[in-house]
C-alpha positions as CSV (number, residue, x, y, z in Angstrom):
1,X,0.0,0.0,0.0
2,X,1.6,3.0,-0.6
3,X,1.3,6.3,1.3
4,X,-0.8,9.6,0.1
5,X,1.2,11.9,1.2
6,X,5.3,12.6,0.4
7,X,8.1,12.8,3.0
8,X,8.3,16.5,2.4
9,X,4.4,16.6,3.6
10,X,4.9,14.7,6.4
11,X,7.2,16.7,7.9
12,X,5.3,19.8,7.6
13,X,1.8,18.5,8.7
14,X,3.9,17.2,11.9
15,X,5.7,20.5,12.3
16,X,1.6,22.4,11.8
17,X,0.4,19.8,14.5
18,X,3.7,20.9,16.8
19,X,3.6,24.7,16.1
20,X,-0.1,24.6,16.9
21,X,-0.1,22.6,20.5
22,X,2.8,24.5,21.2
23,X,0.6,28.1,20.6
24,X,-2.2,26.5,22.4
25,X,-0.3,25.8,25.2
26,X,1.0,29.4,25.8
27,X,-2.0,31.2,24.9
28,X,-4.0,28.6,27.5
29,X,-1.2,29.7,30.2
30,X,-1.6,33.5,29.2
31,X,-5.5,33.8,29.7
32,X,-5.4,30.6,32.6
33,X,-3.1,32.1,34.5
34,X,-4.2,35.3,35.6
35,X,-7.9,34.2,35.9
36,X,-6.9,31.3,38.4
37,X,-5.2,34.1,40.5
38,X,-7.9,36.1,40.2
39,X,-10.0,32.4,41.4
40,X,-8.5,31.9,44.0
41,X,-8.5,35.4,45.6
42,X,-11.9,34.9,47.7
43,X,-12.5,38.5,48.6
44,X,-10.9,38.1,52.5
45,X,-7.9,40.2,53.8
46,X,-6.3,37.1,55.5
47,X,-2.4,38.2,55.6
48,X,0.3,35.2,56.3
49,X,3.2,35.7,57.9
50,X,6.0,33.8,56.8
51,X,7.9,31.9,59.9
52,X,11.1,32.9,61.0
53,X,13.6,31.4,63.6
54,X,13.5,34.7,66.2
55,X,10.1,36.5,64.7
56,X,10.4,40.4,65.5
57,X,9.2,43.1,63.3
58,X,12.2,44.1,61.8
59,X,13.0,41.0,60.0
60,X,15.0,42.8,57.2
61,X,14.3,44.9,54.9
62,X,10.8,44.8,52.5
63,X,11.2,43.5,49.0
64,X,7.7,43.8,47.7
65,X,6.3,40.6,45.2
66,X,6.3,42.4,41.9
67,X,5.2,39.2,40.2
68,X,2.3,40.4,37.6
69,X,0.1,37.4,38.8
70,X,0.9,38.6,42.2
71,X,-0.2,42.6,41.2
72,X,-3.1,41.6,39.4
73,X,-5.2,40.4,42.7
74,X,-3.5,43.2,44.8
75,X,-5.6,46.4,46.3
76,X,-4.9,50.1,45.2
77,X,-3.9,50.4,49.0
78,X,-1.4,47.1,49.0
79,X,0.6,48.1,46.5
80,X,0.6,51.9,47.8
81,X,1.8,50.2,51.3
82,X,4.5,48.3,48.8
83,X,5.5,51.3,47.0
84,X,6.4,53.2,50.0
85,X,8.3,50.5,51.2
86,X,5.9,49.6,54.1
87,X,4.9,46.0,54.8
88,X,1.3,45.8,53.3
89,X,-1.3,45.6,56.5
90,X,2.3,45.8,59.2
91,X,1.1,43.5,61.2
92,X,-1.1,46.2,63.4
93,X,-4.9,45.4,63.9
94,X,-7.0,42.8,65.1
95,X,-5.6,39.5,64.3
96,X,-8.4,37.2,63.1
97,X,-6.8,33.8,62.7
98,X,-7.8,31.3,59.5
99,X,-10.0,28.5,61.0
100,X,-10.1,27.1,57.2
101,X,-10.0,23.1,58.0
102,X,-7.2,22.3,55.3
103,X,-5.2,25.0,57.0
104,X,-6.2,23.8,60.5
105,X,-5.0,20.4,59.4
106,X,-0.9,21.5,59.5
107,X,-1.0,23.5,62.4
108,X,0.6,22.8,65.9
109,X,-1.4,22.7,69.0
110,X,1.2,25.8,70.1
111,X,-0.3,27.5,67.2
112,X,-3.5,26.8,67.8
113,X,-3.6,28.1,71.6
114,X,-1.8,31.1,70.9
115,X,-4.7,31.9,68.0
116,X,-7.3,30.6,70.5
117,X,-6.0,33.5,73.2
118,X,-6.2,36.4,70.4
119,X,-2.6,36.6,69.5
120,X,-0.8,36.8,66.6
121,X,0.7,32.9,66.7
122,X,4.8,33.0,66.8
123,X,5.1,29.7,66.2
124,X,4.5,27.3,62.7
């Protein structure tokens, strides 16, 4: 049996199939991305604190998340807080911990009592 199309036809109906699922893939990650950010950001104003060894509030110096998914879901305020060099929210105000049961699932019972007494917990 022999084959309808030529060697030379082949290879550029493979390289159209390539080119397109390569295209399809970045647009998909272009449009996806930015709208699975913007998914996932519920509404709340829960800030997380990343642990540290001897937490105090001058950790170092701020380096603001620049990351354009990251500024897409951020507040006018947020990134005014970022652009001034400030640590968005600074850790004043009433702490209101995340009682979310996946989250509740890795924490420690030191974290948990120190949430359940009001305080901002110290510990992971």
């Amino acid at each position: 049996m022999r084959s309808i199309l030529t060697s030379t036809q082949r290879i550029v109906t493979i390289a159209g199939v390539a080119g397109s699922l390569i295209a399809g893939g970045v647009i998909g990650a272009t449009l996806a991305g930015p709208l699975a950010a913007t998914a996932a950001n519920n509404g709340s104003n829960v800030q997380l604190a990343a642990a540290s060894a001897s937490p105090s509030a001058s950790a170092g110096t701020f380096k603001s998340n620049e990351n354009a998914t990251h500024e897409s879901a951020e507040s006018a305020t947020v990134e005014a807080q970022e652009n001034s060099g400030q640590r968005p929210g600074g850790g004043t105000g009433k702490f209101t911990p995340n009682e979310n049961a996946t989250h509740e699932q890795g924490e420690s019972a030191a974290r948990e009592a120190q949430e359940n007494s009001g305080q901002r917990p110290t510990v992971p």
